[in-house]
C-alpha positions in Angstrom: 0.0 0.0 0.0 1.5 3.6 -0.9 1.4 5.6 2.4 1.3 9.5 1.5 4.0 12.1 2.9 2.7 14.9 1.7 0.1 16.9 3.2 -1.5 19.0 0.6 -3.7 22.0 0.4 -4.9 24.8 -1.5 -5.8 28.6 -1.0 -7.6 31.5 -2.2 -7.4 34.8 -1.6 -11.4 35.1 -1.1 -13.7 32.6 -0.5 -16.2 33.6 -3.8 -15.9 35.5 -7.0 -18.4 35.2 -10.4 -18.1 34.1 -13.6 -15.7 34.6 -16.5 -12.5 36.4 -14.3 -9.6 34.5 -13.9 -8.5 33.7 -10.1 -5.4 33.2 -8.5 -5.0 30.0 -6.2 -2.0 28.3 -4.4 -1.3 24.7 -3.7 0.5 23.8 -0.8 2.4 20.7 0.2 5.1 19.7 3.0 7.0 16.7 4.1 5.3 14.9 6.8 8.1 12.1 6.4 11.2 11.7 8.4 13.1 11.6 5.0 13.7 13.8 2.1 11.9 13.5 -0.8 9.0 15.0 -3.2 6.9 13.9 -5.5 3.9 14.9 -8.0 0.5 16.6 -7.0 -2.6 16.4 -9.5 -4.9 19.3 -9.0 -8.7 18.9 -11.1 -10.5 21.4 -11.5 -14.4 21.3 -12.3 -16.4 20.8 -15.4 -17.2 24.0 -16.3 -13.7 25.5 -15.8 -10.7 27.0 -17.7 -8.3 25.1 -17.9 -10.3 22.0 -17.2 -7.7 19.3 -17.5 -5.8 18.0 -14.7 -2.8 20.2 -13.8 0.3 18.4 -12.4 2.8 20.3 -10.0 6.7 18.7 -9.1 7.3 19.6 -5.5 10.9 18.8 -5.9 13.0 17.1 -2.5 11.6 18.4 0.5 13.8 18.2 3.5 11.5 16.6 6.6 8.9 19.4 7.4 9.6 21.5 4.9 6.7 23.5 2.7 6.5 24.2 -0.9 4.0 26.0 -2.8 3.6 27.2 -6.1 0.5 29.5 -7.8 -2.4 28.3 -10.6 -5.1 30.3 -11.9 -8.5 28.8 -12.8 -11.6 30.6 -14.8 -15.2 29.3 -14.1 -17.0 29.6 -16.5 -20.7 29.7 -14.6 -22.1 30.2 -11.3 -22.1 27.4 -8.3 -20.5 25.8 -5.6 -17.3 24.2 -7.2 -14.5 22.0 -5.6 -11.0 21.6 -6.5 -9.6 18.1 -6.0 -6.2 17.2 -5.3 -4.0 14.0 -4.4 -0.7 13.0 -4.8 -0.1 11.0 -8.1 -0.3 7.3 -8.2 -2.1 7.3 -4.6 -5.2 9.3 -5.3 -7.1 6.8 -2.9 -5.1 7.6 0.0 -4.6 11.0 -0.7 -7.7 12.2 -1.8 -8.5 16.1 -0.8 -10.5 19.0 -2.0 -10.9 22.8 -1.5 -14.1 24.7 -2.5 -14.8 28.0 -3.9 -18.2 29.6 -4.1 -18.9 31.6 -8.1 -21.7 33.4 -8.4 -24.9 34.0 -10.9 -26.0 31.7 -13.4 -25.1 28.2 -13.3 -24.5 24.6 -12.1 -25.7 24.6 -8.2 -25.9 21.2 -6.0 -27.9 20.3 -3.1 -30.0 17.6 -1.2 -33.8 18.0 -0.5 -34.5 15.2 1.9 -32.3 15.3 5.2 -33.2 15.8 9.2 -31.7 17.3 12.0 -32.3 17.6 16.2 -35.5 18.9 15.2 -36.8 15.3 14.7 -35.1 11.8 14.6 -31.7 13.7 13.5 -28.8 13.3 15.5 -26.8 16.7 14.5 -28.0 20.3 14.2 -29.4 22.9 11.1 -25.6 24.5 11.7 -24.0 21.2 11.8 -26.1 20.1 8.7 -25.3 23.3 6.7 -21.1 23.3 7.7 -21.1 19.5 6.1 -23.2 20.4 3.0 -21.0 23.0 2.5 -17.5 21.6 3.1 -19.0 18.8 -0.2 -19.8 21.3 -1.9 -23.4 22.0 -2.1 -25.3 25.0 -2.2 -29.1 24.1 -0.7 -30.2 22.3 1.7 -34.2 21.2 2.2 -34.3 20.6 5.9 -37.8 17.7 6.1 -38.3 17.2 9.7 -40.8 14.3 10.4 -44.6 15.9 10.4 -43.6 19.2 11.8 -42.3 22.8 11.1 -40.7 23.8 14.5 -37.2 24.5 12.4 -38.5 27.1 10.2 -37.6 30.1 13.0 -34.2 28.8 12.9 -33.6 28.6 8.9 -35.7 31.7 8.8 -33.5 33.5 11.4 -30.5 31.7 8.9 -31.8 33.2 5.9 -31.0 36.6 7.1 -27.4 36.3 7.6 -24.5 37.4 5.2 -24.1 33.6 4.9 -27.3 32.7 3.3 -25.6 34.5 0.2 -24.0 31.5 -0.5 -26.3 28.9 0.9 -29.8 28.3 0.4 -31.2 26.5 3.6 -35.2 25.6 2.6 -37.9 24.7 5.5 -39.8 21.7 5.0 -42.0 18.7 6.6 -41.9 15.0 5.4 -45.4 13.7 5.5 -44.6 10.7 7.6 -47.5 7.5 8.1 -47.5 4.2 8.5 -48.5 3.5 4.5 -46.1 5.5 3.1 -43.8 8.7 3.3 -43.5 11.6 1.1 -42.2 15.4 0.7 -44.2 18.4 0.1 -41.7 21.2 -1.6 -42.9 25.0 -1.4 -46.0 24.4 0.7 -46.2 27.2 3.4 -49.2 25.4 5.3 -48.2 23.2 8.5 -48.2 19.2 8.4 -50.5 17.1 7.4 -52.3 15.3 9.8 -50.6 11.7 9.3 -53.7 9.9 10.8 -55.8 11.3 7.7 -54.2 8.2 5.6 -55.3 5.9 8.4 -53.3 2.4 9.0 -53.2 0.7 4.8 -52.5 2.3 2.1 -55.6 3.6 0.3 -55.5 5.4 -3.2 -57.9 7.8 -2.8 -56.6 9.5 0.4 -53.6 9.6 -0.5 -54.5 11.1 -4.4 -56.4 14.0 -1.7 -53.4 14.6 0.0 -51.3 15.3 -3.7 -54.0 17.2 -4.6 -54.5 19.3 -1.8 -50.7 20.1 -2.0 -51.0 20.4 -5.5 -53.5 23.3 -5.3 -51.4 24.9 -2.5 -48.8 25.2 -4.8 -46.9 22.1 -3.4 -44.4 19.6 -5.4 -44.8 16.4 -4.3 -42.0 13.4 -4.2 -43.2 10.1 -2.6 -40.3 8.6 -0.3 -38.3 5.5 -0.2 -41.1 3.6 -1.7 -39.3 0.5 -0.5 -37.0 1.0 1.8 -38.6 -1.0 4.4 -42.3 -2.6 4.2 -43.7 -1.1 7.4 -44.6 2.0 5.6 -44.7 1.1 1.7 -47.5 2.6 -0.2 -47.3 -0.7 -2.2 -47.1 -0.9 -6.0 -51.3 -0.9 -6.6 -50.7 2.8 -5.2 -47.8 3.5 -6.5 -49.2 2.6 -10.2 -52.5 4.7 -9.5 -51.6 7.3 -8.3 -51.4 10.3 -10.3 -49.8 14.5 -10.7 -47.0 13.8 -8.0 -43.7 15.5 -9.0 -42.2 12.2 -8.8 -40.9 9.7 -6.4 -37.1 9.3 -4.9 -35.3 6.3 -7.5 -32.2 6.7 -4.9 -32.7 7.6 -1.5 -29.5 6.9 0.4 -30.5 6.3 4.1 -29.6 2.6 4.2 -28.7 1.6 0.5 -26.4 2.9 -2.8 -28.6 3.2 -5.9 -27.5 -0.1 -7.1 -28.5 -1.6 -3.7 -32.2 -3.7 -4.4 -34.5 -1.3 -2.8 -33.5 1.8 -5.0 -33.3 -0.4 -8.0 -36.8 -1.5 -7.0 -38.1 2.3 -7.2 -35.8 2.8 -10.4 -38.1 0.3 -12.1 -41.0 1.4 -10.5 -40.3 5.0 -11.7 -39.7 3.6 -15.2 -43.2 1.9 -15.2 -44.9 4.7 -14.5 -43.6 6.5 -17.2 -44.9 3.6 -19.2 -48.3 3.6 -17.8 -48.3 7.4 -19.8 -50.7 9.4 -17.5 -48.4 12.3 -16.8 -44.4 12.4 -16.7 -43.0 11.3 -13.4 -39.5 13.1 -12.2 -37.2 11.3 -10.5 -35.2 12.6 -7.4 -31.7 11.7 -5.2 -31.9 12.2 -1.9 -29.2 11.3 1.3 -32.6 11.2 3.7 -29.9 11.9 6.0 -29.8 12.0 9.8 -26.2 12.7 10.6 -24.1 15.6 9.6 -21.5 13.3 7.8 -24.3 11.8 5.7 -26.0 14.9 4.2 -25.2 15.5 0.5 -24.9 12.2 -0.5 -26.5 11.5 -2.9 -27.1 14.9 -4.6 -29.0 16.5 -7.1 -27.4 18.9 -9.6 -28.6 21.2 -12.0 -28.9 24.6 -13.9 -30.6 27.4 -11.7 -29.9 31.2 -12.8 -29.6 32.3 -8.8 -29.2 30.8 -5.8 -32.8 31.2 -4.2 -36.2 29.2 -3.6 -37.6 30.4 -6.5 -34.7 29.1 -9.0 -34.0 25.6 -6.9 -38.1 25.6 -7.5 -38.0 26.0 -11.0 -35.6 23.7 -11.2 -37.0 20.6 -9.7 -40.2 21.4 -11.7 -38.3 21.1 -14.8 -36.3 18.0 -13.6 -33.4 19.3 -15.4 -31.3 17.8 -13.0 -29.5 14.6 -12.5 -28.8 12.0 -9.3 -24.7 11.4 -8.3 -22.6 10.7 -5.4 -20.2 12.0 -7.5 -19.8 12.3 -11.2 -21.4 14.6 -13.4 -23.9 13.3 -16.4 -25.6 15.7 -19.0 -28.2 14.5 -21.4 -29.5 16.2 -24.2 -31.9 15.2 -27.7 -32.0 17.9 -30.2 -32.6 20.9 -28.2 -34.3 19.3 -25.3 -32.5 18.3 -22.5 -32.9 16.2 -19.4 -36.5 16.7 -18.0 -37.6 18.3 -21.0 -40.1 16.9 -23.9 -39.3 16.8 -27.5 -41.7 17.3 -29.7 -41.5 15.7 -33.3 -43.4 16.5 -36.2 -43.2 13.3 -37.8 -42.6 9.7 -37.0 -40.2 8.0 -36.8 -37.7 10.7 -36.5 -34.1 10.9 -36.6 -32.4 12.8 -33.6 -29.3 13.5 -32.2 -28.5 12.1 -28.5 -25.8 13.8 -26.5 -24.3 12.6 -23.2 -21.3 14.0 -21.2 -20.3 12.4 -18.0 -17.5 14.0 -16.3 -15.6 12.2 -13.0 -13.1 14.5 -11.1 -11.3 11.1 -10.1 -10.8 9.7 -13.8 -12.4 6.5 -13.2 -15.6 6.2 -15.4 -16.0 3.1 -16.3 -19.6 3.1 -18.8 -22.6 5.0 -19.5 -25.7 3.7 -20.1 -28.8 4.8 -22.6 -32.3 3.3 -21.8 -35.3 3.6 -23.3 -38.8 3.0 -22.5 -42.4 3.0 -24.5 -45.7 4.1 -23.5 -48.3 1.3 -23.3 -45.8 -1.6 -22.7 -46.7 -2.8 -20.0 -49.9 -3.4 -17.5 -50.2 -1.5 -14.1 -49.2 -4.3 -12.3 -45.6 -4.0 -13.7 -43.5 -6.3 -14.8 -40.1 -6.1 -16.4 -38.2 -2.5 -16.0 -39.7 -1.1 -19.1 -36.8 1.1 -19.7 -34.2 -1.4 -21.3 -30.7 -0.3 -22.3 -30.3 0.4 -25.9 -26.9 1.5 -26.3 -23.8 1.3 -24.1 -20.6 3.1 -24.1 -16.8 3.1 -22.1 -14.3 5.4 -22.3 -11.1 4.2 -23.9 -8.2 6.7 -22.8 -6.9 8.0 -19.3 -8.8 11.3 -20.6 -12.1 9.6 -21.7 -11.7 8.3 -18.1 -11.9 11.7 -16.8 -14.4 13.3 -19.4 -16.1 11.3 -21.9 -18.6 13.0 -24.2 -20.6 10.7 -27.0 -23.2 11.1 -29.3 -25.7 8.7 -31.1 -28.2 9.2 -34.0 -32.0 7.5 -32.6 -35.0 7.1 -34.2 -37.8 8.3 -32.2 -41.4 8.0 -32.1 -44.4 9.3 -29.9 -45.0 7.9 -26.3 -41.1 6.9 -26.1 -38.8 8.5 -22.9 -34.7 7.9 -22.7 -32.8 8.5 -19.4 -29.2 7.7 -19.2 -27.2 6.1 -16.0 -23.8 6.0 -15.6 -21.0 4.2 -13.6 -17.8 5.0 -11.8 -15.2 3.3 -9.7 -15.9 5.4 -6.9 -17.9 8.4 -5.8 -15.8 11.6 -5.6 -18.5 13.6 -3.7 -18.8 10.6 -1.1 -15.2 9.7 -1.0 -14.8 9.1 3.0 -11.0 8.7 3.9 -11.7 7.1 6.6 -13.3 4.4 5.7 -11.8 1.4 4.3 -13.8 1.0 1.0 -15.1 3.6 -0.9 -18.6 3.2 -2.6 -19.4 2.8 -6.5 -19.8 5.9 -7.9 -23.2 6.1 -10.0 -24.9 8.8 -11.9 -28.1 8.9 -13.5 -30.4 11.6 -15.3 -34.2 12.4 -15.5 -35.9 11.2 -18.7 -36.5 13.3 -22.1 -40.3 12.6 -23.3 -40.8 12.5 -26.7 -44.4 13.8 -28.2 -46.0 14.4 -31.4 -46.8 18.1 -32.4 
């Protein structure tokens, strides 16, 4: 095993800038080894960034404690919460590190929207919460405490600090029974009463409850539909249901999105889309109850500020993809992930585009499914959305940033998505544990309608 003896970090001058300027940083490394020596630090910076490959620095021979630094500059390209990874080359696992820097305006912003604190079963505080989102670099936060609203002072108190410029910290309530869960976005009204959907799951009180939200200008995701069968809705309900937002394919309480009871949803999800009644988002979400936990998984996506309205707009829209860690853009024609094409004539030829990006360099595939309207009965079946096309990157750069394109002919009624897989997830690397998880990425589907 390759032990490190460097420690490495990097500085800024200020902790935020905006777009388009180009900012000075240092790196920083000394000899934590009783010998001399040196060796080779790789820096990566983000996706959208200038330059965007990985920048390689020679320290030289260190005497034992000794520092070295040396300068870098780096030009984002859009707003957001970015981090800068570093490690020292051919140990990246045991060196692993990252900085972050807040740009403002327009652009790429991360965040979970399903986490607790104190306030209910948690076990750390809104403060605690917020310092680990933002040391992963995230940039909102939707506190869901179980059936109540006691936290809002707190966030609201929150949102009036010079702090709250660079972190959006949203109030919410998870609707919590004992026949299912689910979240209520942007709904200013107090709980539910959870003993309104009584002890089994029963279609038409729960359709009331969406609807009721619904009208109050709520978005609602069902939770965890089967993370554990004292409180599943059941897939009868799940398949009648109808005008939720969506439902969370990868909540990461107890399981990884490859784990069987988020691949469960992930069909589920898919076989609601078949059914056709109305297009069903799918969300990432840590549901998490420690500190450490929160952020991973994550949602990222386009939002043109950092405030409730945008992060609204942009769960609406479900541009916006599920990681623990790399980055995965999808886009047909003009239409990108969340959106619907609309084709004038069938078939029709179009243009698929995927990027995935991994700030460790280890993608290993990405994955384009595709499902079809009417396919299937209610009751399910197969995961309607089968992989059509498959694709791995075949260069240490590809590995790092992979971009491909197909030409598909599409008809009415159809709906693509697009997973991908990593060695590990950057964004959930943990350095102290002894194995790191998969790293997985997936996006929300593009519809495709007739004019």
């Amino acid at each position: 095993m390759i032990m490190n003896h460097l420690r490495i970090w990097v500085e800024a001058p200020f902790d935020s800038g905006e777009p388009n300027i180009s900012y000075r940083f240092e790196i920083h490394a000394q000899n934590i080894s009783r010998c001399a020596m040196g060796g080779t630090i790789s820096l990566q910076p983000p996706l959208w960034a200038t330059p965007g490959d990985t920048m390689e620095f020679e320290t030289g021979i260190l005497e034992p404690g000794a520092e070295w630094e040396q300068a870098f500059t780096i030009r984002f390209l859009y707003g957001g919460r970015v981090r800068l990874y570093y490690w020292e080359k051919e140990a990246q696992m045991e060196t692993l590190g990252w900085a972050v820097f807040d740009v403002k305006g327009a652009g790429y912003y991360s965040g979970d929207t399903h986490a607790h604190s104190s306030y209910s079963d948690g076990h750390s505080s809104l403060e605690e919460n917020r310092a680990s989102m933002l040391d992963k670099g995230h940039s909102f936060l939707y506190s869901t405490e179980h059936n109540t609203l006691d936290h809002l002072n707190e966030i609201q108190c929150f949102s009036r600090t010079r702090e709250a410029e660079r972190f959006l910290h949203a109030a919410g309530w998870e609707y919590t029974t004992t026949c299912g869960h689910a979240l209520a976005y942007f709904v200013s009204a107090g709980p539910y009463p959870p003993e309104a959907q009584g002890s089994t799951p029963n279609i038409d009180r729960w359709q009331r409850f969406v609807d009721e939200m619904t009208a109050a200008g709520g978005w609602v995701f069902l939770a965890h539909p089967y993370e554990a069968p004292c409180y599943e809705f059941g897939d009868e309900l799940l398949m009648e249901i109808e005008n939720i937002a969506g439902i969370e394919v990868w909540n990461g309480f107890n399981h990884h999105a490859l784990d069987s009871p988020n691949r469960r949803a992930f069909s589920r999800w898919d076989r609601i889309n078949a059914r056709g009644v109305f297009h069903c988002l799918g969300n990432a979400v840590s549901d998490a109850h420690t500190a450490k936990k929160h952020g991973n998984p994550f949602i990222k996506g386009y939002m043109r500020d950092l405030n409730i309205e945008c992060l609204r707009e942009m769960l609406k829209s479900g541009r916006f993809f599920g990681s623990n860690g790399p980055e995965l853009y999808f886009q047909m024609g003009e239409s990108q992930m969340g959106d619907t094409l609309y084709i004038d004539e069938e078939p029709k030829t179009v243009k698929a585009e995927i990027l995935l990006f991994d700030p460790g360099g280890r993608i290993e595939k990405v994955v384009l499914r595709k499902g079809t309207k009417g396919t299937i009965d209610r009751r399910g079946g197969e995961n309607s959305a089968k992989a059509i096309a498959e694709a791995r990157p075949s260069s240490a750069e590809e590995r790092r940033r992979f971009e491909t394109s197909l030409e598909l002919t599409v008809s009415q009624g159809e709906f693509y998505r697009v997973e991908a897989f990593t060695e590990f997830g950057a964004a959930a690397f943990d350095p102290s544990a002894s194995k790191q998880e998969a790293g997985f990425a997936f996006t929300n589907p593009i519809w495709i309608e007739r004019l």
